[in-house]
N, C-alpha and C positions, 0 to 999 in steps of 0.2 A: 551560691551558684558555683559550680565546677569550674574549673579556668581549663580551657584546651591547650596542651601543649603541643606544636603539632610536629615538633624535633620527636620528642617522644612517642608520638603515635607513630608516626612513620618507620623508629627504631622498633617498636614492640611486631606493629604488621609484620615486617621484613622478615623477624624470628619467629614468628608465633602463629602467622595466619594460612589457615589451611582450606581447599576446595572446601572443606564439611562446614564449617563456620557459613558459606556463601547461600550454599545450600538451605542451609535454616536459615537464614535470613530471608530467602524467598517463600521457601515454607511455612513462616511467622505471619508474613505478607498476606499469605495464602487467603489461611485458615481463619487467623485472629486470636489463637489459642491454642497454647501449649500441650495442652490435653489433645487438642486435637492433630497438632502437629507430633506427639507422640506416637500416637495411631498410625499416623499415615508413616512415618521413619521406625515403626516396629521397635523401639525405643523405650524408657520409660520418661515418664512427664520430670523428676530430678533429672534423668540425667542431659534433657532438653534443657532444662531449666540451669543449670551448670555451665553447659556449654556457650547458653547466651551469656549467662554473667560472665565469663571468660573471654567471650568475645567484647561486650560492655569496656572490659577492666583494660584493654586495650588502645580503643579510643580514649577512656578516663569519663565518658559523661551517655549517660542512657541513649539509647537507639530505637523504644519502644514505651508509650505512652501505656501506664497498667490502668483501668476499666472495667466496670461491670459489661459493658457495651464489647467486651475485648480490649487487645491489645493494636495500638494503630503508630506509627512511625512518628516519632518527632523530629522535629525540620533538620536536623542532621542525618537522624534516619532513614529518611527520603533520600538525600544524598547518597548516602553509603549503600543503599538499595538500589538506584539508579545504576549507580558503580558495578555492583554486583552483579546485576541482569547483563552488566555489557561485558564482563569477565566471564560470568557462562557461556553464555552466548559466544562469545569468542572463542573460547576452547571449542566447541563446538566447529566453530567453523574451522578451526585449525584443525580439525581431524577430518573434515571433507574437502580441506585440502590437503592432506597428505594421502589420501583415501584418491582424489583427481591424481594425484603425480604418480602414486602406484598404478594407475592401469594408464598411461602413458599421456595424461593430460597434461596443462599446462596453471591450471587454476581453476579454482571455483568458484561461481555467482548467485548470493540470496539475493534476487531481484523481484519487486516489490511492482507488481502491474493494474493498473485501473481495468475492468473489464473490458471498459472501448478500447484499448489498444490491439492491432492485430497478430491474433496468434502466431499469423505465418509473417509477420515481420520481426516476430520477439525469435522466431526459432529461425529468420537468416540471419539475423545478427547474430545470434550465439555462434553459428557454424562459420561469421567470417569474423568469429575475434580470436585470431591466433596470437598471443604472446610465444616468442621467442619459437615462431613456426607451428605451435602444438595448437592445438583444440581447448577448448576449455569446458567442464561441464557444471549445468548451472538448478537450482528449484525455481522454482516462481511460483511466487505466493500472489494468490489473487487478492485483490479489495479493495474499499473507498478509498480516497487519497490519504484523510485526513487520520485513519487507522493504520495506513502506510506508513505514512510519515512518522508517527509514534513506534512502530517499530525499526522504522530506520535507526531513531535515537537511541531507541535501547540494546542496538546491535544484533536485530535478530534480523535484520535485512543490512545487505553492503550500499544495494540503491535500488532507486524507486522510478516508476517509471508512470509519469499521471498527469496532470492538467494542472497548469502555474493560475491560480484565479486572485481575486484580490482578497480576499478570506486566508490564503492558506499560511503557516504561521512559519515562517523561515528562518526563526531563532535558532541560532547552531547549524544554518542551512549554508548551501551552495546551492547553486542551478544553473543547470546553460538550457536552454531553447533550443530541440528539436527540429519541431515542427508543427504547421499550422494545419489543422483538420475544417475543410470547407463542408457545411451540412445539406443535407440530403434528407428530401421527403422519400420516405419506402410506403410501399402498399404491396398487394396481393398484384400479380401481372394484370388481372382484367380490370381493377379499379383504377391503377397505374396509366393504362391505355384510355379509359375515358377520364380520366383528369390533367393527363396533357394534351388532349382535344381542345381544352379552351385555357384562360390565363387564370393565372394564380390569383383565388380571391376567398381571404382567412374566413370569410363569413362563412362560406361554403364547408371548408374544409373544419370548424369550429363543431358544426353538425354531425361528422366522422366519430368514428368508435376512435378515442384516442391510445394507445398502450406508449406508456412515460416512464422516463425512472424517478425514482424515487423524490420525496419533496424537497430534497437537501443538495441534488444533482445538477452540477453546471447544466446538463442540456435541458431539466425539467426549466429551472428558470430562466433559460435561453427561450425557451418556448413559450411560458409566461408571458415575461417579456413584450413578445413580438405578437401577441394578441391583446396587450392593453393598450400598446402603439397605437393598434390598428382600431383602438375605442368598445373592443369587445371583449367579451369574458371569458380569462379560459376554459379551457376544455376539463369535466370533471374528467380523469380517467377511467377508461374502464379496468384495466391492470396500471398497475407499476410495479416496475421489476429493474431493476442494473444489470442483468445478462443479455447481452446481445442476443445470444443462443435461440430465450424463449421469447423474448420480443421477436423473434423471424418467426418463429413455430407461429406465435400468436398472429403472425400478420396475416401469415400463407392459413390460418384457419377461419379467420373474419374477411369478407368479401367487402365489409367499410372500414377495418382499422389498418391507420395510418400511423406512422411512427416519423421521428426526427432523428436521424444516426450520423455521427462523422463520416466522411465520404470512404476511407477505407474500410468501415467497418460493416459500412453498408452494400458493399462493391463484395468482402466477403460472402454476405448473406444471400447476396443475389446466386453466387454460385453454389453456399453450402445449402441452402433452406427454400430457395425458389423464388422468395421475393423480387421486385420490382421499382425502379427508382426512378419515381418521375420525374418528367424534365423541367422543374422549375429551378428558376436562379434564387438562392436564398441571400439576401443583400444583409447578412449580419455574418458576424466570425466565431468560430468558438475559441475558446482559452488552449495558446497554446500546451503541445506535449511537450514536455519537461522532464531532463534527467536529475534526480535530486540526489544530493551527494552529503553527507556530515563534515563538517567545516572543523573538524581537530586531522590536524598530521596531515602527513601529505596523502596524496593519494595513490591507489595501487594503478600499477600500469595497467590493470586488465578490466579496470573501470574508465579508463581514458578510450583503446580500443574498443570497447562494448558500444561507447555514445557515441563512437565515429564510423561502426557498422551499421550501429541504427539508422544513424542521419544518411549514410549511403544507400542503406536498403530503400529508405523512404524518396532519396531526390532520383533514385536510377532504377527503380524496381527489383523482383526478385530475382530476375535470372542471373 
């Protein structure tokens, strides 16, 4: 077995290691195949094959497991590819923000959002996080939490903005607590009006066209949940979906489907999509929103500012 030296490695990196090296390492990742990762770099398969052993000869001990099956990472390798996705990725964002500071910004934010968060509270807070007086401009990537959070780690989000539940995996994490979302039955306006006529009773409402997200969704088994409580079965859905958007579309087109939304998000919908939010008290909580942060170095100041715009927008409202 090779013995790692790692005075050495870190001397050879310092002198020898270039963006192109990182690059086929992701490429390697990719494909599984140098032939194929020839192809795609317009290259030929030696001189691929050259440059990994070069890169190899530097750490001192393989980086890729060889295979009929392909080629796949050995447990250093994962390492050193882990590294590398977060050194692209960095570069990357070092050039959108000097790209922010040219047209008179002040920084910029890959911000990481669960679809229930609201849009027009992701887009006050952007407008009130001024570091050093300026503006900041930011992407937002939409999606699950737990594919958030995977790109948090690998630097291709700064933070993430989602639901803290007892699943989520906080190795390498930070978090501070936002804010708590109280839930809200929606329906169509006419269905809305006759089901706050009388009191909330799940047997009734179990009968409803149900539209849910997904099976893996804090609110789907928040809803679960609160129909096995109640001794009865949940509701098959008729859709599931995670977009706020067409769970509205879907409510305002069924005259029986009832949906469970965070109160912001539902309060949304009422104005962008027509929906209707009956007036029952819901006596369970959902998993606070949560700013999630990577837990190496300190952090930038225009990640502190962002979660203390947020948290104002939400206790004071928009204006």
């Amino acid at each position: 077995m090779t013995s790692f030296n790692p005075e050495e490695v870190v001397r050879k990196l310092g002198s020898r290691l270039k963006m192109r090296h990182l690059m086929l390492l992701l490429q390697i990742e990719q494909h599984g195949s140098l032939t194929r990762v020839a192809e795609q770099m317009a290259t030929s398969q030696p001189a691929v094959t050259n440059a990994l052993s070069e890169l190899e000869s530097m750490f001192g001990v393989p980086l890729f497991e060889r295979s009929a099956r392909g080629m796949t990472p050995t447990p250093l390798g994962a390492v050193v590819l882990a590294r590398a996705r977060a050194l692209v990725h960095d570069l990357g964002h070092m050039v959108q923000e000097m790209e922010a500071l040219a047209t008179g910004h002040a920084a910029h934010l890959n911000i990481g959002a669960i679809p229930f968060v609201s849009g027009q509270m992701l887009s006050a807070a952007i407008g009130r996080t001024l570091p050093q007086g300026r503006g900041i401009t930011a992407t937002i990537h939409e999606g699950q939490g737990p594919a958030l959070l995977r790109q948090l780690r690998d630097h291709t989000l700064d933070i993430v903005v989602g639901w803290a539940t007892p699943s989520v995996d906080l190795s390498g994490m930070r978090f501070e607590t936002l804010y708590h979302q109280p839930p809200r039955l929606i329906a169509s306006r006419r269905l809305a009006a006759r089901l706050g006529r009388s009191r909330l009773e799940w047997n009734m409402l179990a009968d409803l066209d149900w539209i849910l997200g997904t099976a893996d969704s804090p609110i789907r088994e928040q809803v679960v949940y609160i129909f096995l409580r109640a001794g009865l079965a949940p509701p098959t859905p008729l859709v599931q979906s995670d977009s706020a958007k067409l769970i509205g579309e879907m409510i305002v087109a069924n005259e029986r489907a009832v949906s469970i939304l965070p109160a912001d998000i539902a309060e949304e919908l009422v104005r962008i999509a027509g929906v209707a939010i009956v007036p029952y008290s819901l006596d369970w909580t959902m998993p606070p929103i949560s700013l999630f942060m990577r837990d190496e170095g300190p952090s930038r100041n225009v990640e502190a500012l962002f979660s203390a715009a947020l948290r104002e927008v939400y206790t004071h409202g928009l204006r």
